[in-house]
RORO-69616 format. One record per residue (C-alpha): x, z, y. Coordinates in Angstrom, 1 decimal, decimal comma. Layout:
# residues N
REC      xx      zz      yy
REC       X       Z       Y
...
END
This chain:
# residues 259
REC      xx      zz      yy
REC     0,0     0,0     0,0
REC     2,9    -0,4     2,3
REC     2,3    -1,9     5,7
REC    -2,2    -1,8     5,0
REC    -3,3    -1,6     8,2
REC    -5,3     1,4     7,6
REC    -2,3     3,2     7,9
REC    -1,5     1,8    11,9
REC    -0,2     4,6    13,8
REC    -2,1     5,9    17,0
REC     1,1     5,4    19,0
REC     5,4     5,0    18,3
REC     6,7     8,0    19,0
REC     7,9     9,8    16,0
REC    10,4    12,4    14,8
REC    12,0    12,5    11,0
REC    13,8    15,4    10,5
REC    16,6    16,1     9,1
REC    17,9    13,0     7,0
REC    20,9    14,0     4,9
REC    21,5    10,8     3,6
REC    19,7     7,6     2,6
REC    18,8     9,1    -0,9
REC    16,9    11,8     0,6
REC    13,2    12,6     0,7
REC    13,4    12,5     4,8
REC    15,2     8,9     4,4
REC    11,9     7,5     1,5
REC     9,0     8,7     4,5
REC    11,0     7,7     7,4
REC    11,1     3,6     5,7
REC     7,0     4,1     5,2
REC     6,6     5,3     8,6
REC     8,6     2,6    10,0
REC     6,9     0,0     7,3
REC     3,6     0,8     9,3
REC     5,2     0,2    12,7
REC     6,5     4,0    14,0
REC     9,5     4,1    16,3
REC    11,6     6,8    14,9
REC    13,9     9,2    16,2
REC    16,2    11,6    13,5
REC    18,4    14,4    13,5
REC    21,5    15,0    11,4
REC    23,4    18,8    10,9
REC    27,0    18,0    12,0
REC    29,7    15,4    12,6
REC    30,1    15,6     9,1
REC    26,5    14,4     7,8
REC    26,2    11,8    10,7
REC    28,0     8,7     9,5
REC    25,8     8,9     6,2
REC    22,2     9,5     8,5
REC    23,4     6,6    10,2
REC    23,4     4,5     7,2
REC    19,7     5,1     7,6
REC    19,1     5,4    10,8
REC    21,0     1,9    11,9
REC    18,6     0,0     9,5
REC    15,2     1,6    11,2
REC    16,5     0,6    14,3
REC    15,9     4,4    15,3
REC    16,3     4,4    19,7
REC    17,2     8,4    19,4
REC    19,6    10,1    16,8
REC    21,1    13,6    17,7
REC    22,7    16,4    15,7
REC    20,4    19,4    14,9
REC    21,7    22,9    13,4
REC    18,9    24,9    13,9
REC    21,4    27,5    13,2
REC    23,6    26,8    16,8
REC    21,0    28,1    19,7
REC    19,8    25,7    21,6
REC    20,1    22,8    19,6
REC    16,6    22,3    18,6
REC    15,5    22,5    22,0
REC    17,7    19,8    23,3
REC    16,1    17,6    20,6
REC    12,9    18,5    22,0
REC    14,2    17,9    25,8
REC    15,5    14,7    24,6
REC    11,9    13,6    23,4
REC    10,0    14,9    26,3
REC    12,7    12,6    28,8
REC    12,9     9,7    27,0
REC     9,2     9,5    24,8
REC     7,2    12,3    27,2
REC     4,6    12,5    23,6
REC     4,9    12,6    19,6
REC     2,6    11,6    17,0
REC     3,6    12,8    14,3
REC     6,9    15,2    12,8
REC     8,9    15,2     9,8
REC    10,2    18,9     8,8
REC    12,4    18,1     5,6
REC    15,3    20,9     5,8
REC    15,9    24,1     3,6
REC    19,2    25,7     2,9
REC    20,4    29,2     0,7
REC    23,8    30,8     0,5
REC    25,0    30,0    -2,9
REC    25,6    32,8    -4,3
REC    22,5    34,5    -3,6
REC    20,5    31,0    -4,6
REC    22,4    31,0    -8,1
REC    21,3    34,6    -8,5
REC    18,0    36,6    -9,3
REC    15,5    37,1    -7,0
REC    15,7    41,0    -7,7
REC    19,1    40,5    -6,3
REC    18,9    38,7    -3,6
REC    21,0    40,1    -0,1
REC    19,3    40,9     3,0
REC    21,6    38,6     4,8
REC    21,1    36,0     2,5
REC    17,2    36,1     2,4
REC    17,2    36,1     6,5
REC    19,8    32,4     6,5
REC    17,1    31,4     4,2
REC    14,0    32,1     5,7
REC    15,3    31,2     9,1
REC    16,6    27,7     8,2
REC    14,1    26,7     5,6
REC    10,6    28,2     7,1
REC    10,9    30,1    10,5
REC    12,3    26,4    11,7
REC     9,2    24,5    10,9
REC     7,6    27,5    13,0
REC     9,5    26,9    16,1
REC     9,1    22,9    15,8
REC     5,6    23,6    15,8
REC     6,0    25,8    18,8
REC     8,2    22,9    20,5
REC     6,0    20,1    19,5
REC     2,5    21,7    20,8
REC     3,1    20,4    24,2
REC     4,3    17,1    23,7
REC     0,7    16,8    21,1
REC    -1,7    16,3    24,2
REC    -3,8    13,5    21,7
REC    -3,7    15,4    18,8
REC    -0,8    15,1    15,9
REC     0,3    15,6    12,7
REC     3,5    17,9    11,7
REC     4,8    17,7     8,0
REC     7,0    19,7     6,0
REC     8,1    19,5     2,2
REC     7,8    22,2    -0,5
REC     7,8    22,1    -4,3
REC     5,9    23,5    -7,2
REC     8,1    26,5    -7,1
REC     6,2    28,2    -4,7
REC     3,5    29,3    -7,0
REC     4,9    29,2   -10,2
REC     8,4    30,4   -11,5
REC    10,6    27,5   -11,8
REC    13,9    28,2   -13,9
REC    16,8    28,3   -11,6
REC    14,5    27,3    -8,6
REC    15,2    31,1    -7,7
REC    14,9    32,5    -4,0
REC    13,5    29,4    -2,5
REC    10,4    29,9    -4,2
REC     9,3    33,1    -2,1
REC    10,6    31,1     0,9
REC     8,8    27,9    -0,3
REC     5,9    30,3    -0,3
REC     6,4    31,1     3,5
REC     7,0    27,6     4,5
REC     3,1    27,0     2,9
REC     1,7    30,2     4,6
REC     3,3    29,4     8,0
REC     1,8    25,3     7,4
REC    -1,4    26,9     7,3
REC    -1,8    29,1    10,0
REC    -0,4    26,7    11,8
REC    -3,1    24,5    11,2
REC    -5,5    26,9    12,1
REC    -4,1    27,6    15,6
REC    -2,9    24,5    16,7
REC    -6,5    22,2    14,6
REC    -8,7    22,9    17,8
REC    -6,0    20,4    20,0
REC    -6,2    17,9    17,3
REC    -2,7    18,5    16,0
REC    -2,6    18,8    12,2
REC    -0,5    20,1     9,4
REC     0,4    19,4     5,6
REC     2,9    20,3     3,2
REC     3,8    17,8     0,8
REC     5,0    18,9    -2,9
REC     7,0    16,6    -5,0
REC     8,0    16,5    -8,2
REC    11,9    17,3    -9,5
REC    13,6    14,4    -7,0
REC    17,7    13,6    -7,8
REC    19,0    14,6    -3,9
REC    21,6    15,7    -2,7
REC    19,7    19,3    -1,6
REC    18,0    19,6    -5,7
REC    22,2    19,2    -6,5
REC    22,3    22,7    -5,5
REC    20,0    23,7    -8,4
REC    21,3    25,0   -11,9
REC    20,7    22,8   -14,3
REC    18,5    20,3   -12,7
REC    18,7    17,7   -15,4
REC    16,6    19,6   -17,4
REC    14,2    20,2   -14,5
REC    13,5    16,6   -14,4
REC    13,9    16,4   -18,3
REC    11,2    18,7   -18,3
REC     8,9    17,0   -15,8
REC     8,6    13,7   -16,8
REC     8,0    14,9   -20,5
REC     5,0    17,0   -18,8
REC     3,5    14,7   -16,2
REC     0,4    12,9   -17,8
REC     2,6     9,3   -16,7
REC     5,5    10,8   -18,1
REC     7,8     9,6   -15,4
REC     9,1    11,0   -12,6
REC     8,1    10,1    -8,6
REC    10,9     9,2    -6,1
REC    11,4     9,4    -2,4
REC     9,5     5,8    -1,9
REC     6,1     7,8    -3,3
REC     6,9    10,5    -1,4
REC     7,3     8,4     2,4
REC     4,0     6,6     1,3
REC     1,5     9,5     1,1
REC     3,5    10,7     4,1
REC     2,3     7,7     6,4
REC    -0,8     8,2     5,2
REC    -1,2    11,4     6,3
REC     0,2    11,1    10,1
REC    -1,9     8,1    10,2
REC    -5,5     8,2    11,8
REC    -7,1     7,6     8,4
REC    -6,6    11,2     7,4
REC    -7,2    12,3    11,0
REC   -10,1    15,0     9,2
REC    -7,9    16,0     6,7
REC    -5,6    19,0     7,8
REC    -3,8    22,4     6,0
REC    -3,2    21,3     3,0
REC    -0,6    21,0     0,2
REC    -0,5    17,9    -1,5
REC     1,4    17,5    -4,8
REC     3,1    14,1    -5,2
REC     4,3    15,3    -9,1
REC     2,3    12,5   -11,3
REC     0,0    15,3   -12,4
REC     2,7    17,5   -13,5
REC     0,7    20,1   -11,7
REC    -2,4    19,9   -13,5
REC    -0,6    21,3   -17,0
REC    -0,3    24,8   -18,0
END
């Protein structure tokens, strides 16, 4: 369904956030958005990470690309500055980011370090919280704002660890989010795909068998990829699922539906 014109855009002005690399779930909805005519900007973490964002971001003809720690204070607000001076609106955002310390990711939840559950939460849920903040006023007509979870958040996932609880905040905060911001027309979603190879699932103990283990359970017994992912993406910052808002949609080839 690529480029159906249902899926036309209100307007250009978009933000995909943060692409690590053109493998990346960020990279898959940021080519659908695109497909469908969106003018893009991105953000990358560091000098390190930008030469392989730029691999993507070069192709989509993106006008704006800026780094983005949400880490370094006052980074995301320059990104948000940057928009207001050059764009003065946004349609639609792309939260894709979530980092843990590696020890206390490779660990048990029982214990997990104070420290190490604040780096967490901060990058991988209290940052789709201030976007949302940052974004509200640039939203005058209404918009859509996206972030990306997984299964983990409701179930125990071997190995899938602390990011579960904070998957679970990142879901919570989507929600009330939606609630606050629904009466301006600005929406919010949380997509949830299956096991993806990226360069972020890399991070998890033995992941292989995490997406063994998938496509043997999925009812179409193969696994999704970044492309299925961008697709229900532009559908849902497009006006066609303008009434549709606060939820969590699983992009798992029914995985989800198994005990």
């Amino acid at each position: 369904m690529k480029g159906n014109t249902s899926w036309i855009l209100r307007g250009s002005a978009a933000w995909s956030w943060v692409i690590a690399n053109e493998l990346s779930i960020a990279a898959g909805c940021a080519r659908a958005f695109a497909d469908v005519g969106a003018t893009l900007a991105a953000t990358y973490l560091n000098a390190k990470a930008e030469s392989f964002v730029r691999q993507v971001t070069d192709q989509l003809l993106c006008p704006i690309v800026l780094p983005c720690d949400v880490r370094e204070p006052g980074q995301l607000e320059a990104v948000f500055d940057r928009l207001q001076a050059g764009w003065g609106a946004l349609d639609f955002l792309l939260h894709a980011i979530a980092f843990a310390p590696a020890d206390d990711l490779h660990g048990r939840v029982t214990d997990y370090s104070a420290l190490g559950f604040d780096i967490a939460m901060n990058i991988s849920c209290h940052s789709f919280i201030r976007m949302a903040h940052l974004a509200e006023p640039l939203m005058p007509n209404g918009g859509c704002l996206l972030g990306v979870t997984f299964s983990g958040s409701g179930r125990v996932v071997a190995n899938y660890n602390i990011m579960g609880p904070v998957k679970a905040a990142l879901e919570s905060s989507m929600r009330y989010v939606a609630a606050e911001l629904g009466p301006k027309g600005i929406r919010a979603h949380t997509i949830s795909p299956g096991p993806i190879r990226t360069r972020a699932a890399s991070g998890i103990e033995n992941f292989d068998n995490l997406l063994n283990a998938a496509a043997a359970r999925a009812p179409e017994h193969h696994l999704v990829d970044i492309e299925d992912v961008g697709n229900l993406a532009a559908f849902l910052v497009s006006d066609a699922a303008q009434r549709i808002t606060g939820t969590i949609i699983p992009v798992d080839g029914g995985e989800h539906l198994l005990a």
